[in-house]
C-alpha positions in Angstrom: 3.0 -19.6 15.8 5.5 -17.6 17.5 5.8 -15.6 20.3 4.9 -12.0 20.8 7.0 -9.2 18.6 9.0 -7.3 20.2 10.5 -4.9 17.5 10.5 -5.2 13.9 14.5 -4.2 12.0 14.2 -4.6 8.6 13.4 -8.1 7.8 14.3 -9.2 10.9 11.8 -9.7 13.8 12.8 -10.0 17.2 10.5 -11.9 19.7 9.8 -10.9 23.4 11.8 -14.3 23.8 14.7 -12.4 22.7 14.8 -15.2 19.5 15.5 -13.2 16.4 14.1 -14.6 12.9 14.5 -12.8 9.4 10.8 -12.7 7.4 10.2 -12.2 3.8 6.7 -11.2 4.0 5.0 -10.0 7.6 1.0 -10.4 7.6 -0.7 -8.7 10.8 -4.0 -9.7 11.7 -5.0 -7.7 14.5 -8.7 -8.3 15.2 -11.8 -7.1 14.6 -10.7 -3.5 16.7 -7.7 -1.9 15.2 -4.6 -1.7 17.9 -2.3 -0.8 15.3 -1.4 2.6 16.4 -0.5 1.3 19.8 2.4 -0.9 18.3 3.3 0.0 15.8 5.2 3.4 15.8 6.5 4.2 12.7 3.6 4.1 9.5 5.0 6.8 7.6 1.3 8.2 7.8 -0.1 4.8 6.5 -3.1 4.5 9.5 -5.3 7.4 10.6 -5.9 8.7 14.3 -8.4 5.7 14.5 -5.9 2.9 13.5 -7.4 2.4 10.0 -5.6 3.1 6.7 -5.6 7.1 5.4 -6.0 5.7 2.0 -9.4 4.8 0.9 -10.8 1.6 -0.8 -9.2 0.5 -3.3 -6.1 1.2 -2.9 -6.3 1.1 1.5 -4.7 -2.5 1.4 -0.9 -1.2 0.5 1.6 1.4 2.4 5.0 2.1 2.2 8.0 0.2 2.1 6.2 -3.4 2.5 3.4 -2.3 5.2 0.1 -4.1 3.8 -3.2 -4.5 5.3 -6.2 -6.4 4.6 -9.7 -6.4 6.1 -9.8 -2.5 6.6 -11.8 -1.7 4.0 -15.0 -2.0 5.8 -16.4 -3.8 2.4 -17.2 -7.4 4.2 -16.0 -10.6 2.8 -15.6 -9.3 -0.9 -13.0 -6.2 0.7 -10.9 -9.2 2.6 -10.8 -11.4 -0.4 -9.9 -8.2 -3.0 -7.4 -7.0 -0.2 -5.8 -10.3 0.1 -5.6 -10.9 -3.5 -3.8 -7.8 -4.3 -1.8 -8.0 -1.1 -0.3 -11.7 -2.4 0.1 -10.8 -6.5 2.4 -7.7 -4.6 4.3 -10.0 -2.4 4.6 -12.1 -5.4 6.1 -9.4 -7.9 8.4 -7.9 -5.4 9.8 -11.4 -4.4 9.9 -12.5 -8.4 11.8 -9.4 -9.0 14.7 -9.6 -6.7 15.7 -13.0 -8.0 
C-alpha cells in the first residue's frame, strides 16, 4: 500500500510524500461511486460527465494509452470478472511484446 497519488508522468507515480516510483501496470479501484473525473484530468474522452466509461459493455474496460477500468460495466460479478480478465490478457500482451 502506498500513499496517496499525487500526479501520474508516464510510468512514473509521484506520491503526496513526494517519493516517486516507476509502475508497469496502474489498477484504480475507486469505489462503488465513481470520483474519477475529480482526479484524474486528462482521459482523452475515456469517462463520461458521470465518471463512467463513454464506451459501452464490452469493450468499456479499455482506453487509451494504458487507461483500463474494471467494474463499470454495471453487469455484477460476471462484468468484474470479464473486465478483469481482458484487462490482465492486455497487460500481459503489451508487457510480452516489449521484451
Amino acid at each position: 500500500v502506498y500513499p496517496g497519488v499525487k500526479c501520474i508522468r508516464s510510468s512514473d507515480l509521484e506520491f503526496e510524500n513526494g517519493s516517486t516510483r516507476p509502475f508497469d501496470a496502474i489498477i484504480f479501484a475507486t469505489g462503488y461511486k465513481s470520483t474519477v473525473k475529480a482526479w484524474l484530468k486528462d482521459d482523452d474522452g475515456f469517462f463520461d460527465e458521470s465518471g463512467f466509461p463513454a464506451a459501452d459493455w464490452p469493450s468499456e474496460w479499455k482506453g487509451n494509452n494504458g487507461l483500463y477500468c474494471v467494474g463499470f460495466s454495471r453487469k455484477g460479478f460476471y462484468g468484474i470478472v470479464a473486465d478483469a480478465k481482458n484487462v490482465a490478457q492486455d497487460i500481459s500482451v503489451v508487457l510480452s511484446s516489449q521484451k
